[in-house]
N, CA, C and O atoms as CSV, one atom per row, in Angstrom:
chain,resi,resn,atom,element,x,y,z
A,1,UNK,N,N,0.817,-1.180,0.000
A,1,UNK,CA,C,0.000,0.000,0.000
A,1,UNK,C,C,0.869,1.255,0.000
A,1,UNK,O,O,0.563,2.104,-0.837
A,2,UNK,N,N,1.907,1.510,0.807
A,2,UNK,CA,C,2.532,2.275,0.797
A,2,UNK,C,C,4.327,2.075,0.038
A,2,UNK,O,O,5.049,1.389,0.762
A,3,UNK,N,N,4.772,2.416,-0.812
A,3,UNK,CA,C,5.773,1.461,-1.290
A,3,UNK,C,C,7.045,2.608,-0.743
A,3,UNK,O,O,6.927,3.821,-0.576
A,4,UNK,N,N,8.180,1.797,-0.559
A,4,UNK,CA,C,8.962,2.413,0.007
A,4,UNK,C,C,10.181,2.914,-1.067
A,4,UNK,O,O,9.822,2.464,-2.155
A,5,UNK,N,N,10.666,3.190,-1.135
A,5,UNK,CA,C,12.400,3.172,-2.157
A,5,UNK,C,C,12.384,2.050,-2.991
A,5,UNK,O,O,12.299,2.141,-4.216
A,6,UNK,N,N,12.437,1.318,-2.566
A,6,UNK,CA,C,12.281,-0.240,-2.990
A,6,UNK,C,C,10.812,-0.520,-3.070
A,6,UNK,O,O,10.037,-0.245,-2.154
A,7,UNK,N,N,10.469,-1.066,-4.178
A,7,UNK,CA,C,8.650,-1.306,-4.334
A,7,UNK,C,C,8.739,-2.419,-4.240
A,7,UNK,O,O,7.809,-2.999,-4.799
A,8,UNK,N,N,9.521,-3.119,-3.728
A,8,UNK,CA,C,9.415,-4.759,-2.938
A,8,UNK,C,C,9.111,-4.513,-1.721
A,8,UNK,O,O,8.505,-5.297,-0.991
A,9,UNK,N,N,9.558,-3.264,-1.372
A,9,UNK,CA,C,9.708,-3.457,0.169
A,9,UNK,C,C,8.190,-2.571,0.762
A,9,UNK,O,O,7.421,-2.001,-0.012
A,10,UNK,N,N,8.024,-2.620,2.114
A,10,UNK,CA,C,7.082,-1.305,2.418
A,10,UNK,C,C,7.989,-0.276,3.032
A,10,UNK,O,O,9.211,-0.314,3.171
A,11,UNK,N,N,6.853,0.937,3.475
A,11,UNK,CA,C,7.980,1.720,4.201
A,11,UNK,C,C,7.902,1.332,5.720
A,11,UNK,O,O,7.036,0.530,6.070
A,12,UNK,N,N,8.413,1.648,6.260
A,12,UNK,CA,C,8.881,1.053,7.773
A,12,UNK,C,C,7.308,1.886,8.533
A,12,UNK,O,O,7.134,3.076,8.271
A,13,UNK,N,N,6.490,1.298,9.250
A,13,UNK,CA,C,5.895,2.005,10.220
A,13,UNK,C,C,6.546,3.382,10.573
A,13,UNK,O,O,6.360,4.333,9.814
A,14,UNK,N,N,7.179,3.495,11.517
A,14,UNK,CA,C,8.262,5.157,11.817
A,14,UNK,C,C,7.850,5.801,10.913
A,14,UNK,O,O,6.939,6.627,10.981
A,15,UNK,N,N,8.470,5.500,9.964
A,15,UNK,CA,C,8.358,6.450,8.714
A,15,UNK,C,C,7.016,7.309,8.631
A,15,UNK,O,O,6.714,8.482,8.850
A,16,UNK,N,N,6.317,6.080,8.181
A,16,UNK,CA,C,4.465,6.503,8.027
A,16,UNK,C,C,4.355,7.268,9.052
A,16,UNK,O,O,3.911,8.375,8.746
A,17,UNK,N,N,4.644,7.091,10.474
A,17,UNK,CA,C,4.076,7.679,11.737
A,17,UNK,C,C,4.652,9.282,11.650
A,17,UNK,O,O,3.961,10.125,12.222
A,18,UNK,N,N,6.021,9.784,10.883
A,18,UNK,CA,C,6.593,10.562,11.083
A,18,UNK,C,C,6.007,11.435,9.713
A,18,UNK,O,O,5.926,12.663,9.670
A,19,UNK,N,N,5.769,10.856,9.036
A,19,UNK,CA,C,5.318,11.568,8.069
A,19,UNK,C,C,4.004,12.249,8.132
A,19,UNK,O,O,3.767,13.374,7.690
A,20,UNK,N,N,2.944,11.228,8.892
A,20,UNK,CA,C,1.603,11.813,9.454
A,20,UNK,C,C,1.768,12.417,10.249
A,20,UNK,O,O,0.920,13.296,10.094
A,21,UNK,N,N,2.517,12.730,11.459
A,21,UNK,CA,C,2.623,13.665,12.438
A,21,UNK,C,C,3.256,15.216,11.683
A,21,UNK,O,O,3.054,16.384,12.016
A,22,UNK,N,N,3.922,14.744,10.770
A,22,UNK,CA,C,4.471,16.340,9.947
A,22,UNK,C,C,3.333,16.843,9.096
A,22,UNK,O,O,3.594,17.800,8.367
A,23,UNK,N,N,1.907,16.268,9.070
A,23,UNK,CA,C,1.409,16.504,8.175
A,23,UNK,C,C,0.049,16.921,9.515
A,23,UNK,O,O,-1.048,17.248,9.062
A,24,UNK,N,N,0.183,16.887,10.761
A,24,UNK,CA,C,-0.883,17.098,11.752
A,24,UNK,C,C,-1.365,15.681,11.821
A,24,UNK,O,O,-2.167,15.677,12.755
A,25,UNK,N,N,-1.314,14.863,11.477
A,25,UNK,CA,C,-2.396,14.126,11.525
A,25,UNK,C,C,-1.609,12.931,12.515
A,25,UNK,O,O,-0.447,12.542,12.393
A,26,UNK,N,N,-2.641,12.484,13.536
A,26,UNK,CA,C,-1.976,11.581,14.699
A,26,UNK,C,C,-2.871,10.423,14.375
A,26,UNK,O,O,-3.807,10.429,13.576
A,27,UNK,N,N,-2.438,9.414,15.125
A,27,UNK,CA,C,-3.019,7.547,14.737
A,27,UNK,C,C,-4.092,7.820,15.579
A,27,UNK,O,O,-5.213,7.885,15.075
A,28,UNK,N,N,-3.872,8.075,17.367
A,28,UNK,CA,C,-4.109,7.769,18.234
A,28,UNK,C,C,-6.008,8.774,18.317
A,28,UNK,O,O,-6.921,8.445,19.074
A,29,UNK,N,N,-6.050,9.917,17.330
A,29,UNK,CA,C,-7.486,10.237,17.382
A,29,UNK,C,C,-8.568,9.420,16.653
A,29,UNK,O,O,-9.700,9.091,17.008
A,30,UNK,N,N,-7.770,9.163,15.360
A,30,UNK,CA,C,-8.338,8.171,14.396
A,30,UNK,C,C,-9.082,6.722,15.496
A,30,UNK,O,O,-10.165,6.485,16.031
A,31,UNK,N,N,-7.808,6.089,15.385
A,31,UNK,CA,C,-8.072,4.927,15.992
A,31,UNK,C,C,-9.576,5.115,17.379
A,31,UNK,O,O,-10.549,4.377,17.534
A,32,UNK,N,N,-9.196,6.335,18.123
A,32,UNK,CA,C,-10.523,6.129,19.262
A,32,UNK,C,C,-11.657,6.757,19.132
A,32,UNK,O,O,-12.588,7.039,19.886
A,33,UNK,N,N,-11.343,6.966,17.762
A,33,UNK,CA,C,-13.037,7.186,16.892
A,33,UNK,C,C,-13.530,6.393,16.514
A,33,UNK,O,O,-14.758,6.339,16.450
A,34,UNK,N,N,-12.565,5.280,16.035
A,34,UNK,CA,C,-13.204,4.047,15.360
A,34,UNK,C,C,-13.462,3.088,16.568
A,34,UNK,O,O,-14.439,2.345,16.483
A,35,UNK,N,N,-12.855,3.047,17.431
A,35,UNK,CA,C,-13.026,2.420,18.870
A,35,UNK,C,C,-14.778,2.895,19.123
A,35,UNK,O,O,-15.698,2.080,19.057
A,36,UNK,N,N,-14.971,4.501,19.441
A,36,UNK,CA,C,-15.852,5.021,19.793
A,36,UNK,C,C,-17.078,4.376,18.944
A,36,UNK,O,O,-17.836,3.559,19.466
A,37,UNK,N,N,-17.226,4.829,17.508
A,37,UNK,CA,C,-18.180,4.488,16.909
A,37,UNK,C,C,-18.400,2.839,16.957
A,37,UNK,O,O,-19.530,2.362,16.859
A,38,UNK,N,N,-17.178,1.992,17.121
A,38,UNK,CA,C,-17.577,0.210,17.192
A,38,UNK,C,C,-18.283,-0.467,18.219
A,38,UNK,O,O,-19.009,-1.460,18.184
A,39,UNK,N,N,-17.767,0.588,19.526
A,39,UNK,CA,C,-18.721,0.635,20.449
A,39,UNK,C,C,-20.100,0.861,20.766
A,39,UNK,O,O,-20.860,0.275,21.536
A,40,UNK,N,N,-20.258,1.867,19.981
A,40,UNK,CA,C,-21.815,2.478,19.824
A,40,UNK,C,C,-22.520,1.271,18.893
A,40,UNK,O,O,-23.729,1.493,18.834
A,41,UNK,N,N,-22.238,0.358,18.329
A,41,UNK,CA,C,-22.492,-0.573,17.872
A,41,UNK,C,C,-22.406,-2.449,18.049
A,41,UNK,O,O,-22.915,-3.454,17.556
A,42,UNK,N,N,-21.618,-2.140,18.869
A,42,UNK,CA,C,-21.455,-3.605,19.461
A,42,UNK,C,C,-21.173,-3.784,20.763
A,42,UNK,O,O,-20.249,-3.130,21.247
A,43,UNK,N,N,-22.008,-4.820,21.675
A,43,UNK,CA,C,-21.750,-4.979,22.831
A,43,UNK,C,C,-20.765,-5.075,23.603
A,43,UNK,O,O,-20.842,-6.290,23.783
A,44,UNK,N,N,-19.442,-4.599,24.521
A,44,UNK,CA,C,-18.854,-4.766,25.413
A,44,UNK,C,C,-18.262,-5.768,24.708
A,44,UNK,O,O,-17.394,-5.413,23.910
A,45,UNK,N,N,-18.606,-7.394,24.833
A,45,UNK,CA,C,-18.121,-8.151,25.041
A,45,UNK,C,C,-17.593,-8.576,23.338
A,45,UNK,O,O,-16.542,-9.146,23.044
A,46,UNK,N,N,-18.348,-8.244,22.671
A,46,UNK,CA,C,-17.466,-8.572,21.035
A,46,UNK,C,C,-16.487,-7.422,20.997
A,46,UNK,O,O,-15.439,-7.415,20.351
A,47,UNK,N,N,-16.990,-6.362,21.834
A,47,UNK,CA,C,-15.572,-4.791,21.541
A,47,UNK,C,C,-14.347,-5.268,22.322
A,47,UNK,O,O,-13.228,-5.074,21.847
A,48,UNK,N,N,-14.529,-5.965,23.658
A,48,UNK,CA,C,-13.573,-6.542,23.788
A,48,UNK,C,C,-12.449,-7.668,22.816
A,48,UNK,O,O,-11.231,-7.577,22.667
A,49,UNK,N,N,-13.351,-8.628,22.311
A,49,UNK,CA,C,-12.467,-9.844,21.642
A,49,UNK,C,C,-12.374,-9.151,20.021
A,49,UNK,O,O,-11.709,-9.824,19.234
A,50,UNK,N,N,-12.965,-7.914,19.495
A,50,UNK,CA,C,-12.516,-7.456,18.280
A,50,UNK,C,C,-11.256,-7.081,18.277
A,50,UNK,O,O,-10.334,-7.379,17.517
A,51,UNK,N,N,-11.320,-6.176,19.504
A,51,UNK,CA,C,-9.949,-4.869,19.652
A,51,UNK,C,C,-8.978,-5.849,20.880
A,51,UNK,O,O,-8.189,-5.332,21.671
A,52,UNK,N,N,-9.212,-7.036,20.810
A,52,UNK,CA,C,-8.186,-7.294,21.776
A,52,UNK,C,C,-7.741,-6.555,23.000
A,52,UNK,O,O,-6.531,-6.499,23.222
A,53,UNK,N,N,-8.680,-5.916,23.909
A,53,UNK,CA,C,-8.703,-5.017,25.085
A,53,UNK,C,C,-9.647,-6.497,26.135
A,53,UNK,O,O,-10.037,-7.649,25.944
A,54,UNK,N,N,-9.621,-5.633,27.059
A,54,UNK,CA,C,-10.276,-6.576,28.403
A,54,UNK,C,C,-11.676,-5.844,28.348
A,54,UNK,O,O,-11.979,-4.725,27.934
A,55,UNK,N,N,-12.590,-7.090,29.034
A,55,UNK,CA,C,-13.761,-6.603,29.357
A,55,UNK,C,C,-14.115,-5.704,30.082
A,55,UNK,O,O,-15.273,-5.294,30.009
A,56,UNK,N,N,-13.117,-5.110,31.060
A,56,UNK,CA,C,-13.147,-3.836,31.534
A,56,UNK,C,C,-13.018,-2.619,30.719
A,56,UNK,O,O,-13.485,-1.483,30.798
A,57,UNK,N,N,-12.367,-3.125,30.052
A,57,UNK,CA,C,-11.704,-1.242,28.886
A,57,UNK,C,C,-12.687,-1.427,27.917
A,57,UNK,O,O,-12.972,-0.518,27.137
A,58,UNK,N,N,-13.184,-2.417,27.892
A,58,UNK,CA,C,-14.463,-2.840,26.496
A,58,UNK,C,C,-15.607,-1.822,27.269
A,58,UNK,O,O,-16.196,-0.872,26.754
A,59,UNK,N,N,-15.720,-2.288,28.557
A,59,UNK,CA,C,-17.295,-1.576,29.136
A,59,UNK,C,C,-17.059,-0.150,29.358
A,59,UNK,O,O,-18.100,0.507,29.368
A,60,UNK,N,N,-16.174,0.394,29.508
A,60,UNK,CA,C,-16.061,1.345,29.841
A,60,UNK,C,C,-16.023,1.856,28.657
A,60,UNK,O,O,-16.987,2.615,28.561
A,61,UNK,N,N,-15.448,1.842,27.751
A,61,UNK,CA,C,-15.720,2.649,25.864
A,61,UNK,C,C,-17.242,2.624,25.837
A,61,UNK,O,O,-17.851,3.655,25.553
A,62,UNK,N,N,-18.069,1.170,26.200
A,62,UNK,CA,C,-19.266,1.175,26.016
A,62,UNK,C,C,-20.183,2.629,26.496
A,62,UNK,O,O,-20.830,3.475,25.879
A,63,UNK,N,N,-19.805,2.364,28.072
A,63,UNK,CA,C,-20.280,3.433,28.628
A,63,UNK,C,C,-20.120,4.894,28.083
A,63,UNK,O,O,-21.077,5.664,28.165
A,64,UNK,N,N,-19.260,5.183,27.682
A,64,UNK,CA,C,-18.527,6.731,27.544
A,64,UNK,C,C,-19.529,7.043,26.147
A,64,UNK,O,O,-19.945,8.177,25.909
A,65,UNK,N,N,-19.840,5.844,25.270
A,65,UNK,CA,C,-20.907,6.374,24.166
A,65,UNK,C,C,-22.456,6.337,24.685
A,65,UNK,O,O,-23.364,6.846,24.028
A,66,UNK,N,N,-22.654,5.690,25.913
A,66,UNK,CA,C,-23.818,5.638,26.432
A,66,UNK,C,C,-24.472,4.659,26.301
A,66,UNK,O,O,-25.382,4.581,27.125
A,67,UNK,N,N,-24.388,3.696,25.466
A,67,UNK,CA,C,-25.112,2.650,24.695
A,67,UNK,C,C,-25.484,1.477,26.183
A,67,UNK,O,O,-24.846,0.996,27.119
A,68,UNK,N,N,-26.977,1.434,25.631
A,68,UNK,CA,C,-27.349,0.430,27.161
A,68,UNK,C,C,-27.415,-0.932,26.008
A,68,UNK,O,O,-27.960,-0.711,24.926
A,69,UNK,N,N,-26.933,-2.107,26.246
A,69,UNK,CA,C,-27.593,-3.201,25.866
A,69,UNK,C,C,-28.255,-3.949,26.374
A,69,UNK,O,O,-28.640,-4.986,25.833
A,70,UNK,N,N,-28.549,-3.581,27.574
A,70,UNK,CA,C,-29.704,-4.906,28.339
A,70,UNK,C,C,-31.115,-5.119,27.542
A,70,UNK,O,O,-31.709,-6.192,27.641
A,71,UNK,N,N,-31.562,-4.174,26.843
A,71,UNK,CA,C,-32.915,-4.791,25.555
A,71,UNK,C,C,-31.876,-6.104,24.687
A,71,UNK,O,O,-32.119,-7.293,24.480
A,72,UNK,N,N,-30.914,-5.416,24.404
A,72,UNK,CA,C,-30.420,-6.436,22.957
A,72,UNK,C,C,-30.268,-7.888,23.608
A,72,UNK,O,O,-30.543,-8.871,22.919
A,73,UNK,N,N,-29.815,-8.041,24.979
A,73,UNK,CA,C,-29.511,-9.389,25.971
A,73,UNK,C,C,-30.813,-9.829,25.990
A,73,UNK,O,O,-31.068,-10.955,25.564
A,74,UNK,N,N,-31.673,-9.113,26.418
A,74,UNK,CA,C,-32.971,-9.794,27.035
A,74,UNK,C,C,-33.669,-10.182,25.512
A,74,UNK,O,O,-34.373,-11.189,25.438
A,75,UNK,N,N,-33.498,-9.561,24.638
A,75,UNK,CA,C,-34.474,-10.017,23.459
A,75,UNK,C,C,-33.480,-11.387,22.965
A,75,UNK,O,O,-34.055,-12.384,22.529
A,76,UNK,N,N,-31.945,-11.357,23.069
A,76,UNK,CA,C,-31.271,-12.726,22.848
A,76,UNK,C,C,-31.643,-13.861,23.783
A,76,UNK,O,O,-31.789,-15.001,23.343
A,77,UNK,N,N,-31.806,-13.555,25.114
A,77,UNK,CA,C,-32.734,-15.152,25.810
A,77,UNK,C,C,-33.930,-15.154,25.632
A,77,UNK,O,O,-34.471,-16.238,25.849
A,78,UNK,N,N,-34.646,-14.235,25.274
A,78,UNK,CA,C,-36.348,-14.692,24.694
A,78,UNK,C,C,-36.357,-15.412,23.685
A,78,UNK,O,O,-37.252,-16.254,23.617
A,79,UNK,N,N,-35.317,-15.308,22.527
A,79,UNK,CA,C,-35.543,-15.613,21.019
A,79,UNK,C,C,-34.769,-16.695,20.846
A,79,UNK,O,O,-34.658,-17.193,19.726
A,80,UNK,N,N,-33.636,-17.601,22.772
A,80,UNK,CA,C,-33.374,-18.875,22.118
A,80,UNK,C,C,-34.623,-19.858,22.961
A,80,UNK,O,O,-34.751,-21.053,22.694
């Protein structure tokens, strides 16, 4: 995707990171937007095993978008 000097090769992470930071642009807002919005969409417990975080840092993203799922639980043991 990104080709380096060599179009066999890529460019090194660093690089990319240094080049987006000279350009304003940081990983770390991106990324906890997409965190934010995956949350607002999926329960705790898949945001956990998507993003590889713990069920603690999963619920707590949950929370911070507000999202209640206890309808989506309770309509999953009615409907098995």
């Amino acid at each position: 995707m990104f080709a380096g000097l060599n179009p066999a090769r890529p460019i090194q992470s660093q690089y990319i990171y240094l080049k987006l930071r000279r350009l304003g642009l940081g990983g770390l807002a991106g990324r906890n937007t997409a965190r934010l919005a995956l949350a607002a969409d999926v329960p705790a417990s898949i945001l956990a095993a998507l993003t590889g975080t713990s069920i603690d840092n999963a619920t707590d993203w949950t929370n911070f978008v507000k999202r209640d799922w206890t309808g989506y639980i309770s309509s999953r043991r009615s409907a098995s």
